[in-house]
VEXTIPA-960313 format. One record per atom (N, C-alpha, C): residue number from 1; residue in three letters; atom name; y, z, x. Coordinates in pm, whole numbers, padded with zeros to 5 digits. Layout:
<nodes>
n;res;atom;north;up;east
NUM;ALA;CA;Y;Z;X
...
</nodes>
This chain:
<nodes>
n;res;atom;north;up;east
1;UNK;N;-00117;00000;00083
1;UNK;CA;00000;00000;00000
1;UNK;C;00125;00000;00088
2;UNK;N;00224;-00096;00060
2;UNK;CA;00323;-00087;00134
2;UNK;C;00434;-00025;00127
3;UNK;N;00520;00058;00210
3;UNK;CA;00609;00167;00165
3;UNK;C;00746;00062;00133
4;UNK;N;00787;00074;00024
4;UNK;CA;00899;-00021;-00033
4;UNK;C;01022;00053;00035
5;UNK;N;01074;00171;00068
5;UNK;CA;01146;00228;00138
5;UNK;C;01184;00148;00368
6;UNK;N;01088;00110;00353
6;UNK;CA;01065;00055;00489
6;UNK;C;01164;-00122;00491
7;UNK;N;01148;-00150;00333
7;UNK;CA;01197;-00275;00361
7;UNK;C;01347;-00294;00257
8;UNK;N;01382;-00152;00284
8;UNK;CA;01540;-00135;00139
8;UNK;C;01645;-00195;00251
9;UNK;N;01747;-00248;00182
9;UNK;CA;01812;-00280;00314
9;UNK;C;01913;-00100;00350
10;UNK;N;01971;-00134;00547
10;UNK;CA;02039;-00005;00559
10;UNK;C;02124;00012;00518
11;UNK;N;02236;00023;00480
11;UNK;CA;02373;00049;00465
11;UNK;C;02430;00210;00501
12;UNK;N;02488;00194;00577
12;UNK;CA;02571;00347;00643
12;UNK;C;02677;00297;00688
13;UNK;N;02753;00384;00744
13;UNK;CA;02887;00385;00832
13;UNK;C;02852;00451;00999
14;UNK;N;02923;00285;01043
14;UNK;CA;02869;00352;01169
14;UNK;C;02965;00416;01238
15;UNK;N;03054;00477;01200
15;UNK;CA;03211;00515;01288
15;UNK;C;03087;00636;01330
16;UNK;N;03165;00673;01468
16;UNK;CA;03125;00791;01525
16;UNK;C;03211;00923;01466
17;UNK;N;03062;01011;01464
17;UNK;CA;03083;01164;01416
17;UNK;C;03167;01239;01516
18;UNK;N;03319;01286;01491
18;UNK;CA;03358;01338;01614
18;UNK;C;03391;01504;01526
19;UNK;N;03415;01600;01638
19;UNK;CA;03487;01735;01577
19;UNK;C;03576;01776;01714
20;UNK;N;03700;01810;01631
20;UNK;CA;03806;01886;01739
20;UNK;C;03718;01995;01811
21;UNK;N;03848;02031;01922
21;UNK;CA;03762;02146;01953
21;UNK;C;03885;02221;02018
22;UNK;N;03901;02319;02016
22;UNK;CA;04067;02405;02082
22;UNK;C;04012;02490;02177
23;UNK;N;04034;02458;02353
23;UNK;CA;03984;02645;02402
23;UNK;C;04131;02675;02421
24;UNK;N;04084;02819;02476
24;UNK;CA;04236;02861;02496
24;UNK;C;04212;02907;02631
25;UNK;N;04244;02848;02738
25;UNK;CA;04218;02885;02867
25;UNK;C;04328;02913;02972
26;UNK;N;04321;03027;03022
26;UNK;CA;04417;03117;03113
26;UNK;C;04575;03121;03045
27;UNK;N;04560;03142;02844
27;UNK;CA;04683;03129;02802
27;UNK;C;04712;03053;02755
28;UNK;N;04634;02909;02787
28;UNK;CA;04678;02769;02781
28;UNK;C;04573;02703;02661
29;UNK;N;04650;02644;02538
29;UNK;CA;04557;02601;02438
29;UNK;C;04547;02433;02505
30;UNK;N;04416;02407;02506
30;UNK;CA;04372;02261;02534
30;UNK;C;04274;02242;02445
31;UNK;N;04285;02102;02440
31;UNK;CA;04223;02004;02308
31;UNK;C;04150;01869;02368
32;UNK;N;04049;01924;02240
32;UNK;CA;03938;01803;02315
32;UNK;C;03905;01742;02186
33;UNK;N;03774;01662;02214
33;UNK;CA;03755;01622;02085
33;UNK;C;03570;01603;02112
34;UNK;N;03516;01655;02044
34;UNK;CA;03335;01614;02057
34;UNK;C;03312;01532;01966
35;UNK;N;03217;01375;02026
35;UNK;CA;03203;01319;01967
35;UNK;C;03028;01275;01973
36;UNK;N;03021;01231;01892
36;UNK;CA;02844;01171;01918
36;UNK;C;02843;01057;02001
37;UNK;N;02697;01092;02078
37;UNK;CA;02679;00995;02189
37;UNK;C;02631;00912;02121
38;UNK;N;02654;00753;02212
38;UNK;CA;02616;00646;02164
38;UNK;C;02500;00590;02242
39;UNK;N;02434;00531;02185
39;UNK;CA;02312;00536;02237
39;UNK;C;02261;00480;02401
40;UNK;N;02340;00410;02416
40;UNK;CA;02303;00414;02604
40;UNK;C;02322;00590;02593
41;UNK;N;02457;00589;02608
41;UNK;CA;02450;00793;02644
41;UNK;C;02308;00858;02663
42;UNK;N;02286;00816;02482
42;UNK;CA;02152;00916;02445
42;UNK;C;02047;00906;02543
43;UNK;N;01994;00761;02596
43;UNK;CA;01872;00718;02645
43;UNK;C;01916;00806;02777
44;UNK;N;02000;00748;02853
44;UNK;CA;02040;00803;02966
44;UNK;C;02058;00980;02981
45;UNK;N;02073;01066;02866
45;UNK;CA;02074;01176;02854
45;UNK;C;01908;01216;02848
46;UNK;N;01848;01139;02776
46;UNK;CA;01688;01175;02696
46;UNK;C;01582;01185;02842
47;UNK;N;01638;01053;02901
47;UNK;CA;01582;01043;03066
47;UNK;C;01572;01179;03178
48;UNK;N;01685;01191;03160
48;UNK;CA;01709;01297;03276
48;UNK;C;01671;01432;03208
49;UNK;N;01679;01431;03092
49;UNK;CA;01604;01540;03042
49;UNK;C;01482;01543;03058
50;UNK;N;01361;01425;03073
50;UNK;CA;01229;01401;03073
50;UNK;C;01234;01436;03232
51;UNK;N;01288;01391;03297
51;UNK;CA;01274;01413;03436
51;UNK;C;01275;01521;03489
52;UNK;N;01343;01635;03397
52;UNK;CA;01327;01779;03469
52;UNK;C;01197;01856;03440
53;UNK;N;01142;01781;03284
53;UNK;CA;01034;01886;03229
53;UNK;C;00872;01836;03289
54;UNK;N;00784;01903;03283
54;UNK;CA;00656;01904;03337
54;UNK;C;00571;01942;03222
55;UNK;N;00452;01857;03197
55;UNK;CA;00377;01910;03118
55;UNK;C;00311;01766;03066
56;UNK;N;00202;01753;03012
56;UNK;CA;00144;01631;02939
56;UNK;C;00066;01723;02768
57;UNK;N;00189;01620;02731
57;UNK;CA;00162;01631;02541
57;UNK;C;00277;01726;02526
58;UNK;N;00301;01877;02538
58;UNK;CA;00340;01990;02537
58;UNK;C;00433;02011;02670
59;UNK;N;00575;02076;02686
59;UNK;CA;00621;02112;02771
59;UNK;C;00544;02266;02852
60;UNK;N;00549;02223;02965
60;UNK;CA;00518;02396;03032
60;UNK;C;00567;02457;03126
61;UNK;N;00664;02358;03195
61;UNK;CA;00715;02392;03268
61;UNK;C;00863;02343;03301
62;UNK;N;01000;02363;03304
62;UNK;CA;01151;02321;03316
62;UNK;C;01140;02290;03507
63;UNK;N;01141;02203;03557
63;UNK;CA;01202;02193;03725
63;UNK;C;01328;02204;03716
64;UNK;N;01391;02178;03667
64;UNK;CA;01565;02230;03716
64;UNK;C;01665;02204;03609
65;UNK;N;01732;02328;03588
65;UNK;CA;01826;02330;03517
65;UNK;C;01950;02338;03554
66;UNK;N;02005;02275;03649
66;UNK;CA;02104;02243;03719
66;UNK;C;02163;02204;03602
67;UNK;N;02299;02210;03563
67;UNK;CA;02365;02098;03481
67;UNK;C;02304;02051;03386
68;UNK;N;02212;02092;03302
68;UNK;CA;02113;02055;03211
68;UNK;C;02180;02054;03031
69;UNK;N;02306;02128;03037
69;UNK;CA;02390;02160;02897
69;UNK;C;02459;02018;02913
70;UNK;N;02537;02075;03061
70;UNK;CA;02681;01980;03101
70;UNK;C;02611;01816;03131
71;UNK;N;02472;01791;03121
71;UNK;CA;02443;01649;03123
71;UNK;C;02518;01591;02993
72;UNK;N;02454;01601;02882
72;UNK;CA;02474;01590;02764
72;UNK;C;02611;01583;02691
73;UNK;N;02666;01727;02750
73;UNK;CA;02839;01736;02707
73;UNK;C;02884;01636;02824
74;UNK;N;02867;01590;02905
74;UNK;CA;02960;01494;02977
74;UNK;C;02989;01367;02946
75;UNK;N;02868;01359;02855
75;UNK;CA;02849;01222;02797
75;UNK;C;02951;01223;02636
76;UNK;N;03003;01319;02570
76;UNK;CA;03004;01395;02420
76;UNK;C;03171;01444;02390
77;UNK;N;03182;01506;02513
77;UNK;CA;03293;01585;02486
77;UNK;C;03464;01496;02550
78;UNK;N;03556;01459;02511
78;UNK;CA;03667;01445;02574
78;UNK;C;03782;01506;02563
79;UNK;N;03879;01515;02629
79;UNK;CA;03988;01558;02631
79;UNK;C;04077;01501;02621
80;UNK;N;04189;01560;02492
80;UNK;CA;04295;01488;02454
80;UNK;C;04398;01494;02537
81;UNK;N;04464;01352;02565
81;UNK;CA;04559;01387;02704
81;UNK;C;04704;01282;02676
82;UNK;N;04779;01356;02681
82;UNK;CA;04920;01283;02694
82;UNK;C;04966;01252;02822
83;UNK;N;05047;01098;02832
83;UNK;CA;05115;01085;02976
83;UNK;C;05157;01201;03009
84;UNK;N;05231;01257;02998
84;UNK;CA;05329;01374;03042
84;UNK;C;05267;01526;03069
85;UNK;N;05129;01497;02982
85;UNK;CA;05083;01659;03034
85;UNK;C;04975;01629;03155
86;UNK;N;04895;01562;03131
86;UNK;CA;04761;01520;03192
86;UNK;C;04786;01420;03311
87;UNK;N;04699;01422;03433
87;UNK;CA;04714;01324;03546
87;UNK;C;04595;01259;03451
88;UNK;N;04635;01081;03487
88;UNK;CA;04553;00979;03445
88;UNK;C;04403;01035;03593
89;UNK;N;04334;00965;03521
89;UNK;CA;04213;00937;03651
89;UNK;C;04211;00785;03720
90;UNK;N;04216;00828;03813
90;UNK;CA;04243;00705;03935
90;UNK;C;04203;00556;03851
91;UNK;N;04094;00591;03818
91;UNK;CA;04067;00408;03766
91;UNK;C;04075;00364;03615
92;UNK;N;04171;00466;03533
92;UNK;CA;04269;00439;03432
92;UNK;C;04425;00431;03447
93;UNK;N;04496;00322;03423
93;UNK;CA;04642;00294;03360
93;UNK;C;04703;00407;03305
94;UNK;N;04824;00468;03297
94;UNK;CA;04906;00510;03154
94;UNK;C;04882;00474;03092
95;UNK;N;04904;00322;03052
95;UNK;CA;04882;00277;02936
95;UNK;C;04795;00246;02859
96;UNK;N;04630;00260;02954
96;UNK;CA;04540;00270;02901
96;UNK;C;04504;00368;02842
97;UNK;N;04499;00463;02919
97;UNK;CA;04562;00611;02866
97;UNK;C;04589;00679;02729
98;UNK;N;04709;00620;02762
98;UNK;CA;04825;00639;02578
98;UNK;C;04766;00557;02514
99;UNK;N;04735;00460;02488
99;UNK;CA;04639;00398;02436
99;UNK;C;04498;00442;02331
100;UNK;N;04422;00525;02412
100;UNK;CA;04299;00587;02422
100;UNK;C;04272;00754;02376
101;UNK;N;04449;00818;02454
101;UNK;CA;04464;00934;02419
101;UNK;C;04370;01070;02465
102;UNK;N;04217;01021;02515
102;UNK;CA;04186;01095;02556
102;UNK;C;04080;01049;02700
103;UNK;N;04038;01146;02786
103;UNK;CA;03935;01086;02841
103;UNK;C;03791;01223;02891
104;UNK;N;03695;01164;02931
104;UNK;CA;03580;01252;02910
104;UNK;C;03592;01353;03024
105;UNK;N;03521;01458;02982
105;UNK;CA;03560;01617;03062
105;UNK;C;03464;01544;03127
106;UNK;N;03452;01622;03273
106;UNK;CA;03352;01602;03380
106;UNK;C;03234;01695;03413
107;UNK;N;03124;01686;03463
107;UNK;CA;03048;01762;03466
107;UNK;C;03110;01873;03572
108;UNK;N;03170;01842;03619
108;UNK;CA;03255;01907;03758
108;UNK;C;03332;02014;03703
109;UNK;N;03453;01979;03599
109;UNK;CA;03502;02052;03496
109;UNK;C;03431;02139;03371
110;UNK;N;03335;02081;03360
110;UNK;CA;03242;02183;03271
110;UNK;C;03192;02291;03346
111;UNK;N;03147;02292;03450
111;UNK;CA;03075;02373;03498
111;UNK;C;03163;02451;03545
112;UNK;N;03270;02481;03501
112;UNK;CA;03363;02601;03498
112;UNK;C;03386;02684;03399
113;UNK;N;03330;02626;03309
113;UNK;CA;03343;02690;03110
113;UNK;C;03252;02780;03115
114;UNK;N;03300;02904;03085
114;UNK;CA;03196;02986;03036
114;UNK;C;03034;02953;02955
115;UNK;N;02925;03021;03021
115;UNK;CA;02812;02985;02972
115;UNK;C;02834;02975;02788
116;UNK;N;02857;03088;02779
116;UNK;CA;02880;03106;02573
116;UNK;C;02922;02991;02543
117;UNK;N;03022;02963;02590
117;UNK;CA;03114;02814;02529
117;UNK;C;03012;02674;02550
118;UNK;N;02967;02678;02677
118;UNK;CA;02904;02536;02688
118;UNK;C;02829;02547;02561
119;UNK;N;02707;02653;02582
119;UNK;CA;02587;02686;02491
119;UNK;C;02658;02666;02352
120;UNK;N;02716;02740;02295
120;UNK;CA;02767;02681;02141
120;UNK;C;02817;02514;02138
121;UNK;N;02883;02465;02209
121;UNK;CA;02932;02347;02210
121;UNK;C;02780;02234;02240
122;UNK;N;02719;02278;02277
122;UNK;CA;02605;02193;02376
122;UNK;C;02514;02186;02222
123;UNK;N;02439;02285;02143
123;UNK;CA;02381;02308;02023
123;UNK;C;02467;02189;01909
124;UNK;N;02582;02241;01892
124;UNK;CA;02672;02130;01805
124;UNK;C;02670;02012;01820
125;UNK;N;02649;01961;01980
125;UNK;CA;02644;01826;02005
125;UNK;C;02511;01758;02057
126;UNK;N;02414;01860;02031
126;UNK;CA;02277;01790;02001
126;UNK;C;02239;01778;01839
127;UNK;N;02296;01866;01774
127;UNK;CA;02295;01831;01605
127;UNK;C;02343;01682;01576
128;UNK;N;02520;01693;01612
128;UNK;CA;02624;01595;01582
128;UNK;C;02518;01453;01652
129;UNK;N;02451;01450;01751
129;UNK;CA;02398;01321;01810
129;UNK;C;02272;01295;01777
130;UNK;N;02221;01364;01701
130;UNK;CA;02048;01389;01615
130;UNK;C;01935;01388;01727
131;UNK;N;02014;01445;01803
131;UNK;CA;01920;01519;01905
131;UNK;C;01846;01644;01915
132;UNK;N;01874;01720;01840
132;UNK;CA;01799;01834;01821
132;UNK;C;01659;01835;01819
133;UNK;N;01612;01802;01730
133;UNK;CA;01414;01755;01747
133;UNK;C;01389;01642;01840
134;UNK;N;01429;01491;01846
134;UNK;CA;01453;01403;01899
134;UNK;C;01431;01412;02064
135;UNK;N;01526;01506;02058
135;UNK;CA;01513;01520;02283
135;UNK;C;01380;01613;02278
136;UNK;N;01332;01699;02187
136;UNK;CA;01214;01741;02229
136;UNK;C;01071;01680;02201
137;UNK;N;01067;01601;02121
137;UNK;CA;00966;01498;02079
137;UNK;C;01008;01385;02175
138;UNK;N;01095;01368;02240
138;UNK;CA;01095;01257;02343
138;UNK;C;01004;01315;02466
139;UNK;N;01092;01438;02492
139;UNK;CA;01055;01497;02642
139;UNK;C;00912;01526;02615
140;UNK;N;00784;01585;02535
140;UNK;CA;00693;01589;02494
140;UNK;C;00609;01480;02507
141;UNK;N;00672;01388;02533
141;UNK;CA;00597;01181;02497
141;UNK;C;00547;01180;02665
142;UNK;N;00589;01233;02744
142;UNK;CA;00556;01228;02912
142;UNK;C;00449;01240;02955
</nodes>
């Protein structure tokens, strides 16, 4: 019997799922914006996640959790940036810039955020990217 659901056509919206995000750091309110990864991101995130874990069928063992939140948020999270407050990054314009309005936090810069913060932000943006079951039924496939 054939599942008639398999052949409905799709219809969705594909705009990306984004959510503000405000820290308030050393006094200073900064603004970002989390958005869902797009799927190179994902694969390229799903990878390096497979690459740390050990195990056949079942995980049993993590090799390194180096940067293992901040993979994911590097790919997810950006920061809203005006000419006037923010230095551009070397291989963006102003005007690409102002343009764009924001550009992506770095793993370099994350790994200065308090653990609590990544960890809540990191959970939100494996939901927001339907990664939650997904990266573990991937990493499991090894």
């Amino acid at each position: 019997m054939q599942d008639n659901k398999l052949i409905e056509p799709i219809e969705e919206i594909a705009d990306f799922l984004s959510v503000p995000i405000t820290l308030t750091i050393k006094d200073t309110k900064k603004f970002y914006v989390l958005r869902e990864v797009n799927g190179h991101s994902r694969d390229l995130y799903l990878n390096n996640l497979a690459g740390r874990l050990k195990g056949k069928g079942e995980v049993t063992q993590v090799r390194d959790f180096k940067d293992m939140q901040a993979n994911l948020l590097s790919r997810c999270i950006y920061k809203k940036v005006t000419a006037n407050k923010e230095d551009p990054p070397s291989k963006s314009t102003p005007d690409q810039l102002e343009e764009m309005g924001e550009i992506p936090v770095t793993i370099e810069e994350l790994r200065t955020w308090p653990a609590r913060i990544q960890s809540l932000i990191f959970d939100r943006a494996q939901k927001l990217s339907g990664l939650d079951t997904e990266a573990e039924e991937e990493a499991g496939n090894d």
